[in-house]
C-alpha positions as CSV (number, residue, x, y, z in Angstrom):
1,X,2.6,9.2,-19.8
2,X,1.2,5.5,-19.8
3,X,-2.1,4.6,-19.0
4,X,-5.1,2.5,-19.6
5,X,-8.9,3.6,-19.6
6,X,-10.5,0.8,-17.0
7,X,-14.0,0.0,-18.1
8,X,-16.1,3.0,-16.2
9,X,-13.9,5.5,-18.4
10,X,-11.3,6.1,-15.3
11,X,-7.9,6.7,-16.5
12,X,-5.0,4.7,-14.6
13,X,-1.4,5.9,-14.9
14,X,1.4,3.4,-14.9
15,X,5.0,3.4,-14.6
16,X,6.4,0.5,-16.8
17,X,10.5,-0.2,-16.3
18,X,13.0,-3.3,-17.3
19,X,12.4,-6.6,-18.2
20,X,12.2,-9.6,-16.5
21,X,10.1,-10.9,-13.5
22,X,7.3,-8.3,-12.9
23,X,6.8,-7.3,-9.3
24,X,3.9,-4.8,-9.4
25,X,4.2,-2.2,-6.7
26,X,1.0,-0.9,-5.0
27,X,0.9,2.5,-2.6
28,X,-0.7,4.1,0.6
29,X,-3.0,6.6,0.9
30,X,-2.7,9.4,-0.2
31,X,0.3,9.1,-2.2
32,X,1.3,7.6,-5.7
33,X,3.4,5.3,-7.7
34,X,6.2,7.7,-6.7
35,X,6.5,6.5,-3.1
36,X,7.6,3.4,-4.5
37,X,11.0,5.2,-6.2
38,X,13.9,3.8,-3.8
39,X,11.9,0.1,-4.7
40,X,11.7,0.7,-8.3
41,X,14.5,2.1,-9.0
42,X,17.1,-0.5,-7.1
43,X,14.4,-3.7,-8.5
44,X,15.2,-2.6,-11.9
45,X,18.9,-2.5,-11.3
46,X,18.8,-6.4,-10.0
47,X,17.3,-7.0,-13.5
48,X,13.2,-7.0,-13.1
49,X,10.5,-5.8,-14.5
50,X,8.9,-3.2,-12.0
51,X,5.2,-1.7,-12.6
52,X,3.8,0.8,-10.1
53,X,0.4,2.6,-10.6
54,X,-1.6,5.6,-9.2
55,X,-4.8,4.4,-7.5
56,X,-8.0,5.9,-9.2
57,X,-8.3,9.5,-7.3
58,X,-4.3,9.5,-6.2
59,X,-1.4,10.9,-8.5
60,X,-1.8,11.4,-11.9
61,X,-4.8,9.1,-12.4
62,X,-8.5,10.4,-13.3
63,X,-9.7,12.5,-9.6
64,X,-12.4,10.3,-9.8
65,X,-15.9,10.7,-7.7
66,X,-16.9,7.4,-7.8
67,X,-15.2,3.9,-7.1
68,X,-13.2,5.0,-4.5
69,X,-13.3,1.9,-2.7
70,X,-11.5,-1.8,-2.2
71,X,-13.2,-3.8,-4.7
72,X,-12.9,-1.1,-7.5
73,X,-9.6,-0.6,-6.6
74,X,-8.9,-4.4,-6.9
75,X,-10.4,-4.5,-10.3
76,X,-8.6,-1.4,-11.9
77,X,-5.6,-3.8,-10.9
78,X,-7.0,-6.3,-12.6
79,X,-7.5,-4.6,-15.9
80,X,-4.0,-3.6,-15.4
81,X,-2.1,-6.9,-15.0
82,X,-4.2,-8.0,-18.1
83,X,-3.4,-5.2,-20.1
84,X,0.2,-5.7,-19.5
85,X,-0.4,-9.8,-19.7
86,X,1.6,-10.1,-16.3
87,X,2.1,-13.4,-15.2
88,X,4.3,-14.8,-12.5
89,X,4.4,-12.0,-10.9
90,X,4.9,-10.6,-7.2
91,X,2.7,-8.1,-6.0
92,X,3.7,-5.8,-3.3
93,X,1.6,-3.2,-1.1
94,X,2.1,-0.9,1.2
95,X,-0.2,-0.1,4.1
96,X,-3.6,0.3,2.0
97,X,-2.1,-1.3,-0.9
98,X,-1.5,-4.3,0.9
99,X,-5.3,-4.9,1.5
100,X,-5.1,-4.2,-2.2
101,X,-2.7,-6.9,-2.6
102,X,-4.4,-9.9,-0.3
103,X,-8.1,-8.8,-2.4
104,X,-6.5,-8.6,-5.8
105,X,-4.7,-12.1,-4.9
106,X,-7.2,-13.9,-3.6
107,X,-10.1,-12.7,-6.2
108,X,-7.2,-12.5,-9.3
109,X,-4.2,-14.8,-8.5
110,X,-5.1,-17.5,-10.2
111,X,-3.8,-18.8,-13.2
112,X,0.1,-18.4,-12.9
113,X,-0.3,-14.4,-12.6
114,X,0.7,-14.5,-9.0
115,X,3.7,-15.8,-7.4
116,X,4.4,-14.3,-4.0
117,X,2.5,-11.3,-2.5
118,X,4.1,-9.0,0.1
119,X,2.5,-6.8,2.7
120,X,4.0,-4.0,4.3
121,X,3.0,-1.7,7.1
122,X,0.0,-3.3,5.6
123,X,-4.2,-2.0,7.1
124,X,-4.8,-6.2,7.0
125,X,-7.2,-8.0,8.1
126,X,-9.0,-4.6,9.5
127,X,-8.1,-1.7,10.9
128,X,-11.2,0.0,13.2
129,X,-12.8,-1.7,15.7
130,X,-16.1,-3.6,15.7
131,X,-17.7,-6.2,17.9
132,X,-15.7,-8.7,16.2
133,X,-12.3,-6.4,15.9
134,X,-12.6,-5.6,20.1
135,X,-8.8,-4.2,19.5
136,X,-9.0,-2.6,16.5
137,X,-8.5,1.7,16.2
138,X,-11.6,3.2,17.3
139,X,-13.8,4.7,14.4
140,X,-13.1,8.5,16.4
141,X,-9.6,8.0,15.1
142,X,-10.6,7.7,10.9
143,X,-13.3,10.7,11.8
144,X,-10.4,12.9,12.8
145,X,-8.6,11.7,9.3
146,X,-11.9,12.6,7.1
147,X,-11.8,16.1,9.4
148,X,-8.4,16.7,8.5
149,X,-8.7,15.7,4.8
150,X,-11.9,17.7,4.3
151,X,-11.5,20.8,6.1
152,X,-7.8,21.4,5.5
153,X,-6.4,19.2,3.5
154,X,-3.2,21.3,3.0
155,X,-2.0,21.6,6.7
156,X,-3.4,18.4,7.5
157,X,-1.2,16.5,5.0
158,X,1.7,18.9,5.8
159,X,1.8,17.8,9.1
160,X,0.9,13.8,8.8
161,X,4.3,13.0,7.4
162,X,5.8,13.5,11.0
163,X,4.4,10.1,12.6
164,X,4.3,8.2,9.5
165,X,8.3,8.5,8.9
166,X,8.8,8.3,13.0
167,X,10.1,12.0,13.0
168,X,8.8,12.9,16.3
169,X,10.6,10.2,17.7
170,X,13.6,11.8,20.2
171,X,17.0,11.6,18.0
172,X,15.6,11.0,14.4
173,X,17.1,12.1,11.8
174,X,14.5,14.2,10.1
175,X,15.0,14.9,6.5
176,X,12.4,17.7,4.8
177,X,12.4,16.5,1.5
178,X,11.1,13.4,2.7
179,X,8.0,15.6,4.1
180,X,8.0,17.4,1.4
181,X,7.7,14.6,-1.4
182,X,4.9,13.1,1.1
183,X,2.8,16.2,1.1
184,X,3.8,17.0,-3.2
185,X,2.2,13.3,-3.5
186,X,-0.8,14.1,-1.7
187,X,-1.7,17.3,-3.3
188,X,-1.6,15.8,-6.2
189,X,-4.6,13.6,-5.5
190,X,-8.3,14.2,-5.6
191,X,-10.1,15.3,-2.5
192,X,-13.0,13.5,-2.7
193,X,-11.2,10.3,-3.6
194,X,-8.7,10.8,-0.3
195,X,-11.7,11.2,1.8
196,X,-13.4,8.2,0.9
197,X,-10.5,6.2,0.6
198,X,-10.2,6.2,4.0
199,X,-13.4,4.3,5.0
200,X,-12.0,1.9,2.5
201,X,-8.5,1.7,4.2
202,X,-9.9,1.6,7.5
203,X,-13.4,-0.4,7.7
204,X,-12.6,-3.1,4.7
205,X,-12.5,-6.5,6.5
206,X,-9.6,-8.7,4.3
207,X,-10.1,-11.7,6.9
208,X,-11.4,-14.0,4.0
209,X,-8.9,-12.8,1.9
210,X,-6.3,-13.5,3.5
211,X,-7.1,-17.3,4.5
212,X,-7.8,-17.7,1.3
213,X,-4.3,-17.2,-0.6
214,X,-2.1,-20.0,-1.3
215,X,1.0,-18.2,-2.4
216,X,3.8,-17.7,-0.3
217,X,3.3,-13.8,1.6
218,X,5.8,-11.9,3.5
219,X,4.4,-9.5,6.0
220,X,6.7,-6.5,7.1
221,X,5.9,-4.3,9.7
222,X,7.7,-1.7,11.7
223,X,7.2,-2.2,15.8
224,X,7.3,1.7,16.1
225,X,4.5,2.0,13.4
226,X,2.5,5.0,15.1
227,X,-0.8,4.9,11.7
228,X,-1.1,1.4,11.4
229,X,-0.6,-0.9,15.2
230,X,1.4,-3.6,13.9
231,X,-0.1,-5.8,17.0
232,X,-3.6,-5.6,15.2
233,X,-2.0,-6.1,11.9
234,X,0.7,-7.4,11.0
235,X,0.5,-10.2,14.0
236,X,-2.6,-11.2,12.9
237,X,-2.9,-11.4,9.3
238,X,0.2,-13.7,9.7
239,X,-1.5,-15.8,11.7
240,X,-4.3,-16.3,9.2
241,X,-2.4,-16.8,6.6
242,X,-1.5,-20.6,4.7
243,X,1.7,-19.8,3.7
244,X,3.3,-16.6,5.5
245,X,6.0,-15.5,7.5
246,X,6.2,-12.8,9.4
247,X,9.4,-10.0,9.9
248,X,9.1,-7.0,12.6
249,X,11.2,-4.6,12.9
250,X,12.1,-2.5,16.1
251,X,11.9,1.0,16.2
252,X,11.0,1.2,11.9
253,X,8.2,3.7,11.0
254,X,5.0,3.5,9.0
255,X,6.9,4.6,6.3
256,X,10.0,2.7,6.9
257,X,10.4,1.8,2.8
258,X,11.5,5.0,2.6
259,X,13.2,5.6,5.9
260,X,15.1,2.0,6.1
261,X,15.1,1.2,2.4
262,X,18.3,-1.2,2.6
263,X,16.8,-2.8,5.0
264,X,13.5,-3.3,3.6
265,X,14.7,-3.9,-0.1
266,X,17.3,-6.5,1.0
267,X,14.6,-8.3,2.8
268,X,12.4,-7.9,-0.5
269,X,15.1,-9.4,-2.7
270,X,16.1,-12.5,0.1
271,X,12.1,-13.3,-0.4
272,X,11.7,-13.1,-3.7
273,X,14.6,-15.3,-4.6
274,X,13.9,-17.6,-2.2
């Protein structure tokens, strides 16, 4: 298996595929690389290079105790892109992986190794609510996630699949091995990292971040995306954005790469080439 040791001894795995343009692939909590397969696997086929990694803690990177947080996470990326001298590259997240995008972006983007960033489903600017954030998730909601993660990490993640894919919507089309490969991803992960990644996901502010990028960004978020509001997301970081543009889509889940990948890779391709 590839990986690199990242400078506080932490192991990062990699997947490494094709040639070409690189678009690097970034994941959700609590997953892995492998939630990016339907991406990966139809990018390589239109002829680029595709590069996904396993967050410190997630998959089958080091189930590290310490570092589980944004700016770590940004600068494992970091020491990855180098490693792998990527350059022109787009850089694509999904739900906590796109606040990893916007922060690796706007702290690592210069210097021709950026050229468009996507966000998808994506926890930007910030998830719970503050003073500042009136509309934001209430902080009640992420203590239910750290009671579910701690106490029974098993069940919990067995059942969390449901509302991220939209199964419990009337007349879905339910598929188990979807569940399944959710919950197989999870498991694989570290407990301690899962719990405190979701203070990370849910509390990092990415508001700076964000104005602050001057490559083109997609945002793409589902209008039926029952973990992450899209009206407190996906509207907003649009809106601070210099150079973005916004898709919704009706009805699409949390996890609509997986549920609606045509959809979502076809849109991926039009932006990249465009």
């Amino acid at each position: 298996m590839s990986k690199i040791i990242v400078k506080d001894g932490t192991e990062i795995y990699y997947k490494d595929w094709g040639t070409g343009q690189p678009i690097v692939f970034h994941h959700g909590w609590p997953l892995s690389s492998d939630d990016w397969d339907l991406q990966m696997l139809f990018f390589v086929e239109q002829g680029y290079r595709v590069i996904a990694h396993d967050r410190r803690g997630h998959g089958r990177s080091t189930q590290t105790a310490t570092g589980n947080e944004m700016d770590t996470y940004v600068e494992d990326v970091a020491e990855l892109t180098k490693a792998l001298d990527l350059k022109n590259a787009i850089h694509i997240g999904h739900s906590t992986g796109g606040g990893e995008v916007i922060r690796y972006v706007a702290k690592h983007g210069g210097n021709g190794r950026v050229a468009k960033a996507v966000l998808i489903s994506a926890v930007t600017p910030i998830m719970v609510k503050t003073e500042s954030n009136p509309d934001g998730v209430p902080l009640s909601v992420f203590d239910e996630i750290r009671v579910g993660t701690g106490t029974n990490r098993a069940q919990y993640f067995h059942d969390f699949p449901t509302p991220f894919f939209g199964y419990n919507r009337e007349g879905a089309d339910v598929k188990q091995g979807v569940k399944d490969n959710w919950w197989r991803q999870g498991m694989m992960g570290g407990i301690k990292a899962h719990y405190d990644c979701i203070k990370a996901f849910s509390e990092t502010d990415f508001t700076e971040d964000l104005k602050s990028v001057e490559v083109p960004v997609l945002v793409m978020h589902g209008e039926d995306d029952q973990i992450v509001p899209y009206q407190i997301t996906a509207l907003k970081a649009a809106k601070l954005l210099k150079n973005g543009k916004l898709i919704t889509y009706p009805g699409f889940p949390h996890g609509m790469p997986t549920t609606e990948a045509a959809t979502i890779n076809k849109d991926l391709l039009e932006f990249i080439k465009g």
